[in-house]
C-alpha positions as CSV (number, residue, x, y, z in Angstrom):
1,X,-34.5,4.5,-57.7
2,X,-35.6,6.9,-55.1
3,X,-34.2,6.8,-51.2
4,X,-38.1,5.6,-50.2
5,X,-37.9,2.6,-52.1
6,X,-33.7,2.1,-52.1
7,X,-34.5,-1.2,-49.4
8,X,-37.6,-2.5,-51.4
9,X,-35.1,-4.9,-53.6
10,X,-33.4,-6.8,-50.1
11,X,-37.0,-6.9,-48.4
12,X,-38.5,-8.4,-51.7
13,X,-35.7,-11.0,-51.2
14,X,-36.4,-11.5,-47.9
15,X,-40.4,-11.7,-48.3
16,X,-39.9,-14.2,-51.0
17,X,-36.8,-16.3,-49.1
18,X,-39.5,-16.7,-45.8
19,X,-42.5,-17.1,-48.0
20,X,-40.9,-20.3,-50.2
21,X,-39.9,-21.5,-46.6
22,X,-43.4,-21.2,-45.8
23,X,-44.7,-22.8,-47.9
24,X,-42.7,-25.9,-47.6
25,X,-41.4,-25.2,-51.7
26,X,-38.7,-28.2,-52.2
27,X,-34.7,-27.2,-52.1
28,X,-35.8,-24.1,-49.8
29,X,-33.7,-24.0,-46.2
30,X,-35.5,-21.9,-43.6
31,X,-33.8,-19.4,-41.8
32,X,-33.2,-21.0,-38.5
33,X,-32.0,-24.0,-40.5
34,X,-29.1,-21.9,-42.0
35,X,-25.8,-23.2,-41.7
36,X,-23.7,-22.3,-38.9
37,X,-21.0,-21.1,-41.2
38,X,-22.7,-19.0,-43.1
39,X,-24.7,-15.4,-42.5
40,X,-28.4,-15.3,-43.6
41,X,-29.5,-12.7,-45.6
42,X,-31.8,-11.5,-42.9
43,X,-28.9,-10.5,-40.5
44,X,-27.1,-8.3,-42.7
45,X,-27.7,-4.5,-42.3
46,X,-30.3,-3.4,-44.9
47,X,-28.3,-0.6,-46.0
48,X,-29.6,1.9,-48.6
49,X,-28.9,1.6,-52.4
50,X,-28.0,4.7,-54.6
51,X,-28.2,7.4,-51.8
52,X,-25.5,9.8,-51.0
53,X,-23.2,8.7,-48.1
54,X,-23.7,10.2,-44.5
55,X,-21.5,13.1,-44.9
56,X,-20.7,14.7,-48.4
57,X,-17.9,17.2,-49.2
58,X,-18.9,20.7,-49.0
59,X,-17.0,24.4,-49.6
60,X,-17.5,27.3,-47.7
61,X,-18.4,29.4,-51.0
62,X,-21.8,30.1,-51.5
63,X,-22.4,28.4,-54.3
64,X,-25.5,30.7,-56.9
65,X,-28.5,28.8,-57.9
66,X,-28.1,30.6,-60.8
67,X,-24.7,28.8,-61.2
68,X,-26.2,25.5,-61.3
69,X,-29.2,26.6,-63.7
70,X,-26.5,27.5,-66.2
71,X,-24.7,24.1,-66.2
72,X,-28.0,22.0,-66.6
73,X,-28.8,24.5,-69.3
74,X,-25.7,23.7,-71.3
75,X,-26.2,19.5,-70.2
76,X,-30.1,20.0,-71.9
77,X,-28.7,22.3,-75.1
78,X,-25.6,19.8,-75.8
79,X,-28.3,16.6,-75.7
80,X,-30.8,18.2,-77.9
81,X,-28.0,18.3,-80.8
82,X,-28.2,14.6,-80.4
83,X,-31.4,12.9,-82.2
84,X,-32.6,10.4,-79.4
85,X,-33.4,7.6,-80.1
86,X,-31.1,7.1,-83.1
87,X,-30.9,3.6,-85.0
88,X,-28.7,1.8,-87.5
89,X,-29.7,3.9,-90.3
90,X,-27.8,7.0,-88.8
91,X,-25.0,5.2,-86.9
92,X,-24.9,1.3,-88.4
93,X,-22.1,0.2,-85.7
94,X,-24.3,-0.7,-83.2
95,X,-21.5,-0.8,-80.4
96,X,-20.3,2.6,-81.7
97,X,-24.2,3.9,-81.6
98,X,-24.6,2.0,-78.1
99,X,-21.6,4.3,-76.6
100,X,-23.4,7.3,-77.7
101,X,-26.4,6.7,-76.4
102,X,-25.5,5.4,-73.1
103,X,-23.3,8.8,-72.5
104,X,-26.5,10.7,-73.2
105,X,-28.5,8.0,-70.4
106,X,-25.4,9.2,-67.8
107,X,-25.6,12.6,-68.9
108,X,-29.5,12.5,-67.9
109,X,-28.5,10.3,-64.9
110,X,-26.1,13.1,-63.2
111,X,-28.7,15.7,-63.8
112,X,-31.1,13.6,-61.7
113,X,-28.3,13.3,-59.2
114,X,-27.6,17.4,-59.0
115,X,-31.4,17.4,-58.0
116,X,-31.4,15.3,-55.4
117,X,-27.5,16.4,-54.0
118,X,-27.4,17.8,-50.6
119,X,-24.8,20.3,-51.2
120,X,-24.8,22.8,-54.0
121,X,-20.7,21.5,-54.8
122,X,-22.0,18.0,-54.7
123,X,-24.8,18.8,-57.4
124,X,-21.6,21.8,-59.2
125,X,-19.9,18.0,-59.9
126,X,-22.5,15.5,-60.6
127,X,-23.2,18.4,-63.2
128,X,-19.4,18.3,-64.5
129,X,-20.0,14.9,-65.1
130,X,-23.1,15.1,-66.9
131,X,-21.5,17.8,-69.2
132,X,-18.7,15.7,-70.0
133,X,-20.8,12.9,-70.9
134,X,-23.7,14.9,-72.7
135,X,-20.8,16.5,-75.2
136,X,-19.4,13.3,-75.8
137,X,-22.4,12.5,-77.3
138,X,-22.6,16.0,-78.9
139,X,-19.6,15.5,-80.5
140,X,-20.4,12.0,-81.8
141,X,-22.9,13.1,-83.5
142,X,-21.4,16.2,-84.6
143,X,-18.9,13.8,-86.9
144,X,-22.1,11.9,-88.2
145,X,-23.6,15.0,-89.2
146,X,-21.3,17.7,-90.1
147,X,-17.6,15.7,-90.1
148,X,-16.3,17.4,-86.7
149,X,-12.5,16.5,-86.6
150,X,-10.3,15.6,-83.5
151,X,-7.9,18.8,-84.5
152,X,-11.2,21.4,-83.9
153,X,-11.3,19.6,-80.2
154,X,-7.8,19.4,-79.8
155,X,-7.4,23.6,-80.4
156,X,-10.3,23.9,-78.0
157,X,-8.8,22.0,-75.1
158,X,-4.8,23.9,-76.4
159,X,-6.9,27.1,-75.4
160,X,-8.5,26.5,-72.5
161,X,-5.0,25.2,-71.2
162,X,-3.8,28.6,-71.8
163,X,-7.1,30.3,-70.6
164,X,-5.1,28.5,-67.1
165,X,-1.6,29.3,-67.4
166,X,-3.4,33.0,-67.2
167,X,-5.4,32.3,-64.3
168,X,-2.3,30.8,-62.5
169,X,-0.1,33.3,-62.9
170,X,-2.3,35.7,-62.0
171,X,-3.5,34.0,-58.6
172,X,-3.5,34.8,-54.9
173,X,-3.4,32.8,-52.4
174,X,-5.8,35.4,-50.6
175,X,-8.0,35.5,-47.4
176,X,-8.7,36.0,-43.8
177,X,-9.1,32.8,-42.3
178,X,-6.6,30.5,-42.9
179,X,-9.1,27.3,-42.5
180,X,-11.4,29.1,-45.2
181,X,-8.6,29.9,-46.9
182,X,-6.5,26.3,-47.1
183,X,-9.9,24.4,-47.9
184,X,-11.0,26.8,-50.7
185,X,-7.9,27.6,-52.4
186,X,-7.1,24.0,-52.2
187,X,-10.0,23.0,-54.4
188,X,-9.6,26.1,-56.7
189,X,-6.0,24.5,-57.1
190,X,-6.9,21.0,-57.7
191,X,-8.9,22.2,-60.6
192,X,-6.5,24.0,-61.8
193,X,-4.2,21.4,-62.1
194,X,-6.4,19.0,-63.7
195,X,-6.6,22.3,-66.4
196,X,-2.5,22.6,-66.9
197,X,-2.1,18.3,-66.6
198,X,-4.4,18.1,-69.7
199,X,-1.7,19.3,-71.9
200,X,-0.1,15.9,-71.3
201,X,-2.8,14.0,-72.2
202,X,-3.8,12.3,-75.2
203,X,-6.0,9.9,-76.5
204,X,-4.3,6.8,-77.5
205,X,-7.3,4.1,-77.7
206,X,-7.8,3.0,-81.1
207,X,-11.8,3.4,-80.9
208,X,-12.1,4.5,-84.6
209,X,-12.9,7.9,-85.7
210,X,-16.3,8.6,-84.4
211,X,-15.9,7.3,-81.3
212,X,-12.2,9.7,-81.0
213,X,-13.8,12.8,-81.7
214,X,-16.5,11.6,-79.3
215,X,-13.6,11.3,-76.4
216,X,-11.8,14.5,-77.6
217,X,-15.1,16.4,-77.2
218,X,-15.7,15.2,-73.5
219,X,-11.7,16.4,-73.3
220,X,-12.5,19.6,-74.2
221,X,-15.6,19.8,-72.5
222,X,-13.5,18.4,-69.1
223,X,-11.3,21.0,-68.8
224,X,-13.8,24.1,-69.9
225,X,-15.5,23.0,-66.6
226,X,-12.9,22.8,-64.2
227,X,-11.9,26.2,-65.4
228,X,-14.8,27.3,-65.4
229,X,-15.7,26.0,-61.8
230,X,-12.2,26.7,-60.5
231,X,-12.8,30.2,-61.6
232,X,-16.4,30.7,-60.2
233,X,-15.3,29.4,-57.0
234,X,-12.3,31.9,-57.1
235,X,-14.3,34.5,-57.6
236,X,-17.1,34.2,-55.3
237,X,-14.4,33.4,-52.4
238,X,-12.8,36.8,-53.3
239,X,-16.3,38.6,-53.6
240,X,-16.6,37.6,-50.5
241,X,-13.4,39.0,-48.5
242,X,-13.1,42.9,-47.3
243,X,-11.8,44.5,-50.4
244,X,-8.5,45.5,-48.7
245,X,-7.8,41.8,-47.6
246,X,-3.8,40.6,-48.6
247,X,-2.4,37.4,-49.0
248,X,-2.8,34.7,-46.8
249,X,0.1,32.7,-48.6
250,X,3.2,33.1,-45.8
251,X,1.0,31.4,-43.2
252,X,-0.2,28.6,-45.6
253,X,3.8,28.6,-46.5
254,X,4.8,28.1,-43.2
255,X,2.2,25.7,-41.9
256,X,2.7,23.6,-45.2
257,X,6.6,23.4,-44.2
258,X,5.8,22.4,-40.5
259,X,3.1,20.1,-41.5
260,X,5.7,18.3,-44.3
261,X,8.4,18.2,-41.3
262,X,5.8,16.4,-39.1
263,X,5.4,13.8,-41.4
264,X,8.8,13.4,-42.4
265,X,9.0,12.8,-38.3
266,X,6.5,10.3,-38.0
267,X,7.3,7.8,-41.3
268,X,11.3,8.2,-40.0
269,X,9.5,6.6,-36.7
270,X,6.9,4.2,-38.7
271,X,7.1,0.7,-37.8
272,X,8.6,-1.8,-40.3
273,X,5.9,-3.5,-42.5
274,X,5.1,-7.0,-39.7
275,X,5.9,-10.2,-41.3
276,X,3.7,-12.2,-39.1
277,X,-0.3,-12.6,-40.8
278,X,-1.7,-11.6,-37.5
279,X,-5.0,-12.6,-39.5
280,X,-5.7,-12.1,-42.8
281,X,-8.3,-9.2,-42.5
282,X,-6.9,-7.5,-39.4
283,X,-3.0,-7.4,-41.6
284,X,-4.5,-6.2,-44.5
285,X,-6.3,-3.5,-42.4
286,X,-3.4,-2.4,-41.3
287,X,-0.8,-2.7,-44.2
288,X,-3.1,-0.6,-45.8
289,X,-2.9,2.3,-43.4
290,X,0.5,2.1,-43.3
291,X,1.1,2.3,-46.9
292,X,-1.3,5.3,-47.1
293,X,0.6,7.0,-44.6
294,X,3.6,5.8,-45.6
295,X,3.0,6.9,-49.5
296,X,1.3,10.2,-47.7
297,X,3.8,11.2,-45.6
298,X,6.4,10.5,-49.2
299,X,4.5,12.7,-51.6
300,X,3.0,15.5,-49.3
301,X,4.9,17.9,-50.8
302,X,3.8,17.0,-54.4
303,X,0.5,18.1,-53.5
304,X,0.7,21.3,-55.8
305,X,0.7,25.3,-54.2
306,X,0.5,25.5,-50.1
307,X,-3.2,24.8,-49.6
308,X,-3.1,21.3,-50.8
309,X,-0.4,21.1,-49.4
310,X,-1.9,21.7,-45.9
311,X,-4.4,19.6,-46.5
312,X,-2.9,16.8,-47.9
313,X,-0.9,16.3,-44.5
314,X,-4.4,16.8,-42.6
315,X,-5.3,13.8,-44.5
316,X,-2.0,11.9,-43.9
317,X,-1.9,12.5,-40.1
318,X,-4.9,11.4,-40.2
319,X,-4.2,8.3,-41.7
320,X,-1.0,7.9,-39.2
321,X,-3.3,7.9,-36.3
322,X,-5.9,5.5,-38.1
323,X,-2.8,3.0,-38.4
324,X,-1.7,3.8,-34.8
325,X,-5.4,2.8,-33.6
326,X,-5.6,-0.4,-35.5
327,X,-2.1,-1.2,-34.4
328,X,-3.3,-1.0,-30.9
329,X,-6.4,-3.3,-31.1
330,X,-5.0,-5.7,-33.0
331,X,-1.8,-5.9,-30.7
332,X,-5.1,-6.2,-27.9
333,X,-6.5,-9.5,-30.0
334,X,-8.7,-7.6,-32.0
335,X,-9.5,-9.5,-35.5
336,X,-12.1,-7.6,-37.2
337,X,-13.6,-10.8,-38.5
338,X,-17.5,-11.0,-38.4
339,X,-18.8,-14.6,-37.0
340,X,-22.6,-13.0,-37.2
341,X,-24.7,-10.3,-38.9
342,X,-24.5,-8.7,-35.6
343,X,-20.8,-8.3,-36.2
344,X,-21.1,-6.9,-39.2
345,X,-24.0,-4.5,-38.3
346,X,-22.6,-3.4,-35.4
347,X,-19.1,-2.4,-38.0
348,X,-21.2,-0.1,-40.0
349,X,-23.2,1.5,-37.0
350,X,-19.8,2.2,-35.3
351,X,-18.5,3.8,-38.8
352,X,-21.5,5.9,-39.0
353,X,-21.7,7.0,-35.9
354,X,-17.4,8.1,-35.7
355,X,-18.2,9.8,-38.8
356,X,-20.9,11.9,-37.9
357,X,-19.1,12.5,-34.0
358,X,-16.3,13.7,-35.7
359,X,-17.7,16.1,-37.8
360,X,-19.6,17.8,-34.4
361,X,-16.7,17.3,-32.6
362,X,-13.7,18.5,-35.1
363,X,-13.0,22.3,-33.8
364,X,-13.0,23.5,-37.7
365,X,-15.1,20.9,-39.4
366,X,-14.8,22.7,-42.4
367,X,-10.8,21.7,-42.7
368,X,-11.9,18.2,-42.3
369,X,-15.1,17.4,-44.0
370,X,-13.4,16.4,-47.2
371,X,-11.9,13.4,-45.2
372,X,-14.9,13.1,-43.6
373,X,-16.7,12.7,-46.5
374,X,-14.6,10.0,-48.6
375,X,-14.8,7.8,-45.0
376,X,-18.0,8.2,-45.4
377,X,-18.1,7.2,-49.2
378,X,-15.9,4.2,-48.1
379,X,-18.8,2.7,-46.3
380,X,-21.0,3.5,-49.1
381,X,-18.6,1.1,-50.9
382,X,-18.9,-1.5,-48.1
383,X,-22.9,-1.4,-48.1
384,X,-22.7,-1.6,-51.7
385,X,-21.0,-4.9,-51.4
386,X,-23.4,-5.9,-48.9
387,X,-25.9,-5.0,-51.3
388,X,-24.9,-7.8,-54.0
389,X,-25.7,-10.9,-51.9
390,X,-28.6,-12.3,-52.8
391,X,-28.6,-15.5,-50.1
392,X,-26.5,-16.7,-47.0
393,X,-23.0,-15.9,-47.3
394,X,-19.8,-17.1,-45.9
395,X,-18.3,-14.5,-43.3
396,X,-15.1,-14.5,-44.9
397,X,-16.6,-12.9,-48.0
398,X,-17.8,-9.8,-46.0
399,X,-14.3,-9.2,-45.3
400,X,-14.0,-6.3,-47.7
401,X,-16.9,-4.6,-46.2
402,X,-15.5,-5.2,-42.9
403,X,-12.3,-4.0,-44.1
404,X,-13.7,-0.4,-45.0
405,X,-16.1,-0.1,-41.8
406,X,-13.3,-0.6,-39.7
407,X,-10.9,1.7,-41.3
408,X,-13.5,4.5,-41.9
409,X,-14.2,4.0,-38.1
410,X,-9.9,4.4,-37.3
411,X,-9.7,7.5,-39.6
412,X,-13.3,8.8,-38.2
413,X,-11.8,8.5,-34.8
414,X,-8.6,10.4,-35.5
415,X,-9.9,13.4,-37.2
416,X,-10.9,15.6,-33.9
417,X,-7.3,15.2,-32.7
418,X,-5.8,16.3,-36.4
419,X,-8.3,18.8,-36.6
420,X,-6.7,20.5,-33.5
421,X,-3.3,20.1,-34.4
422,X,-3.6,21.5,-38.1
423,X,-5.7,24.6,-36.6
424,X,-3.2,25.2,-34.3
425,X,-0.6,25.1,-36.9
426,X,-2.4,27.6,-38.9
427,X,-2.6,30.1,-36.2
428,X,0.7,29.7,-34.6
């Protein structure tokens, strides 16, 4: 569905909901008769269906063209193995044959999604995803027509792994700036580690043998692209540093080690878990900042290599603050509850528009727009669940939509402070 029509389904609903009323069509309660319990349709935010969310993660790497021509070119050369359509005559289990072509539907789906992405690492992902999905159905095939085994998959994915091993032990943390710096190596790590943690996993579903070469071909295929993209992104960060530059690694060291000992500060000094409800929504709210900061604040040094470590704790203190300010308000009488469509519009306004400040006010957005950006997908969530009502609803049952505007609102809010305190960390 494209963004111009992503409203038409709620307006039909609407069109047809006033024209029934209208019309005087039996069993049909008009709008202003609505119950005063519930929310009409109408009031709710018409929010978009589909679309990316207001602010999407970003890197600052430039990211080729090229590079993304050469991952839709292996999507399109891995589908046209696959005969679509197919029928019962090649692959007779039809929930077997069902799996296999709906990968090859997803893999077509990300593709479309790359297009339309507004960053070049937004469309680098949806692109992972659709060559994960377009060699599952490779590979399904593959043991239809030429008896690929699991143990040619498995060797595959055993050397990549090592393909990483090399790549780690070869690394350096380097650069000039260490916001640049923290946020790229950070996402060249995370890759990384998804590469070495495959060496753990294994396939244990008992989905028959098609269907498990199937799953050990999107393995492979999973960990040839993080590589891949962890490498690329490596690379071009490097090609794009004086050619004299050093490491950068003491100052992530030692802002990863003050960061961990702020933490460590604030969850010795975090409040005790209240064991009044202070409302249903408003508690929940609130628990579930604390136990994000809480769990944060506990596994921060986890994170894997300085970078993420740094920016793990930027996410944590920014959580800590987000439970700080809806400690406040509810302490103030604040609720959270929506008793009109007002209510709830004026929750995903307020997100959207913290969100957004934040980025134009954060003194490095750059170190922040990862957090940014999953607030942001939190209220993609919300309007998602606003999405699924089809007629007048109770308020109560907006609560989880209320429940993510408000805290993407409270995190929103607390990034231009944690901003300035991580910078300043990194160039103490």
């Amino acid at each position: 569905m494209t963004r111009d029509s992503s409203l038409t389904r709620r307006r039909f609903l609407l069109a047809a909901g006033a024209t029934a009323a209208v019309a005087g069509c039996s069993g049909t309660t008009p709008f202003s008769e609505e119950p005063p319990e519930r929310i009409s349709l109408h009031q709710l935010p018409e929010v978009p269906e589909d679309s990316e969310p207001v602010v999407v993660d970003d890197l600052p790497v430039d990211i080729e063209s090229e590079k993304l021509r050469r991952a839709r070119t292996r999507v399109t050369d891995l589908l046209e193995t696959v005969p679509m359509p197919f029928g019962p005559e090649a692959v007779p289990n039809g929930y077997v044959r069902g799996e296999l072509v709906e990968a090859a539907e997803n893999a077509t789906g990300h593709i479309d999604r790359a297009r339309s992405s507004s960053t070049r690492l937004s469309a680098l992902r949806s692109l992972h995803h659709a060559r994960t999905e377009a060699r599952y159905a490779a590979e399904g095939w593959a043991f239809v027509e030429r008896d690929r085994t699991e143990e040619e998959l498995r060797a595959e994915r055993r050397e990549t792994v090592t393909e990483g091993r090399e790549f780690r032990s070869a690394y350096e943390y380097l650069g000039d700036d260490p916001v640049r710096a923290v946020v790229v190596h950070a996402a060249v790590n995370r890759n990384l580690r998804r590469v070495l943690d495959a060496r753990r996993h294994s396939l244990s579903r008992d989905s028959g043998p098609l269907l498990s070469v199937a799953e050990w071909g999107e393995a492979a295929e999973s960990v040839r692209t993080d590589l891949g993209d962890g490498r690329y992104l490596y690379e071009r960060f490097s090609d794009s540093l004086p050619s004299d530059i050093g490491t950068i690694e003491p100052t992530l060291n030692a802002a990863a080690d003050s960061l961990t000992a702020e933490l460590e500060r604030r969850r010795d000094e975090l409040p005790s878990e209240p064991t009044d409800s202070d409302g249903e929504l408003a508690g929940r709210i609130r628990s579930r900042l604390r136990s994000r900061a809480d769990s944060g604040a506990r596994n921060v040094s986890d994170a894997g290599g300085p970078a993420r470590t740094v920016l793990a704790a930027t996410e944590t203190l920014t959580d800590f603050l987000a439970y700080d300010r809806i400690d406040s308000r509810i302490k103030d009488g604040e609720r959270f509850a929506a008793e009109t469509g007002e209510d709830v519009r004026a929750a995903r306004s307020g997100a959207i528009e913290a969100i957004q400040r934040a980025l134009a006010e954060s003194v490095r957005p750059t170190l922040v727009r990862g957090i940014l950006a999953d607030a942001a997908r939190q209220v993609s969530y919300a309007d998602t669940e606003l999405s699924r009502y089809r007629r007048s609803v109770r308020p109560s049952r907006l609560n989880d939509s209320l429940r993510r505007y408000a805290a993407a609102t409270a995190r929103a809010r607390s990034i231009p402070t944690v901003c300035q305190q991580v910078v300043e960390t990194l160039e103490a």
